[in-house]
N, C-alpha and C positions, 0 to 999 in steps of 0.2 A: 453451433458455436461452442468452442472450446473455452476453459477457464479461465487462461489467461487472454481473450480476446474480450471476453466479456471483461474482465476487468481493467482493464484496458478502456474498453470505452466507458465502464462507469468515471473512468482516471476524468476523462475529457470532459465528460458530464459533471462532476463533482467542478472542475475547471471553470466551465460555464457558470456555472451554480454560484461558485466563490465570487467570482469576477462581477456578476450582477449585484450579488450582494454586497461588494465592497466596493464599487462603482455608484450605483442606484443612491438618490437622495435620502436619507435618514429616514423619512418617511414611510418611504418604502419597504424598508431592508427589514428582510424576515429578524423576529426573536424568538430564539426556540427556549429561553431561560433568560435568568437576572445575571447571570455571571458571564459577562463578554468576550470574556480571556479565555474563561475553559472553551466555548464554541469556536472562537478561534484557531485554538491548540488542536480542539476537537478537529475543526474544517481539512485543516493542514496537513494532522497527522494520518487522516483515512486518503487523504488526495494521495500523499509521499506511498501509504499503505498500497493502495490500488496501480499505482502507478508501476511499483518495485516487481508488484505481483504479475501486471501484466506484460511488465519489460524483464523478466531477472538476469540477464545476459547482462544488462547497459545500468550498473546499481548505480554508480558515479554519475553517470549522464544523467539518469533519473533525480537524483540528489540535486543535480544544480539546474536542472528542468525547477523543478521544484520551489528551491530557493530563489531562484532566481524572478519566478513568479510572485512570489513573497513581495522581494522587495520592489517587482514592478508594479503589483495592484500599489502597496503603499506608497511608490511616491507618486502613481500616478489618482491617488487621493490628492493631492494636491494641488490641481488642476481643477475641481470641484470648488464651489465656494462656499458650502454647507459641510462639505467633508474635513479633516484633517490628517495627515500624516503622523504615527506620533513613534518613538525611537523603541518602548516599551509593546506599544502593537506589535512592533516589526519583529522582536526577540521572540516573544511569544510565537510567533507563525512559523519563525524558524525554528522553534524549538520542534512544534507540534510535526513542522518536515520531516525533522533530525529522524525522530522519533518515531514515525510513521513508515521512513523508507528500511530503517533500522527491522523492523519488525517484520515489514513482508521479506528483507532481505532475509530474515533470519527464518522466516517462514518457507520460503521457496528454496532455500540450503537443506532444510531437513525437514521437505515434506514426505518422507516416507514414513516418519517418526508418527506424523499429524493425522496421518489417514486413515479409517475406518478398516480393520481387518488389513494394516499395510505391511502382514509380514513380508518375509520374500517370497518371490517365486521362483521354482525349481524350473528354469528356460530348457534344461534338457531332455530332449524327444523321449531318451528312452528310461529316464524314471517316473518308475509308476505308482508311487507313493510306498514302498518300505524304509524302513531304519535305513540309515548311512550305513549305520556300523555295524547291523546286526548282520548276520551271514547268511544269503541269498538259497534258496531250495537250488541242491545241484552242485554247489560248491562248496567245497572244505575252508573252514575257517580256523 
């Protein structure tokens, strides 16, 4: 399994993940901290993250895949009668999208930058590792 399919399906898991949690009675719903907003921002911005990375051809369609999941888990909070919708949640998860699809976008534009030993490689059959410019055995320079 390649990188971007793996990430890809962590997209859809993270998806799952969000959606139980923001579904699920109060009771239920995992707390990974005291601060409800950074998790939030957090949830969003690795979803929009993963998702960018495993689509980078589709960064728009990912963006409003994204968003538009935002705003369906929150209003469909409202539907729930222990849960609420609130206008400040909803900022927050779009921000953490914004921001999440922003950085695989920008992650997967120059990942040659990002990569361990990513210089270039010379794709031509017949160099065999001398200088460009230095002058070949055989020929006058």
């Amino acid at each position: 399994m390649d990188f971007k399919r793996a990430a890809s399906f962590l997209a859809w898991l993270l998806l799952g993940l969000i959606a139980y949690s923001t579904l699920s009675p109060l009771a239920m719903r995992p707390h990974m901290g005291s601060w409800v907003q950074v998790e939030r921002f957090g949830a969003f911005g690795l979803l929009g993250l993963m998702f960018a990375i495993g689509h980078p051809r589709h960064v728009l369609s990912v963006l409003s895949i994204v968003l538009a999941a935002a705003v369906g888990l929150e209003l469909t909070q409202m539907l729930s009668a222990d849960r609420h919708a609130r206008l400040i949640d909803l900022a927050v998860k779009m921000a953490g999208a914004g921001c999440g699809v922003s950085a695989g976008w920008l992650l997967t534009r120059h990942w040659q930058r990002f990569r361990v030993g990513g210089g270039r490689v010379n794709e031509n059959a017949n160099y065999r590792g001398e200088n460009i410019g230095a002058s070949r055995p055989g020929t006058s320079a």
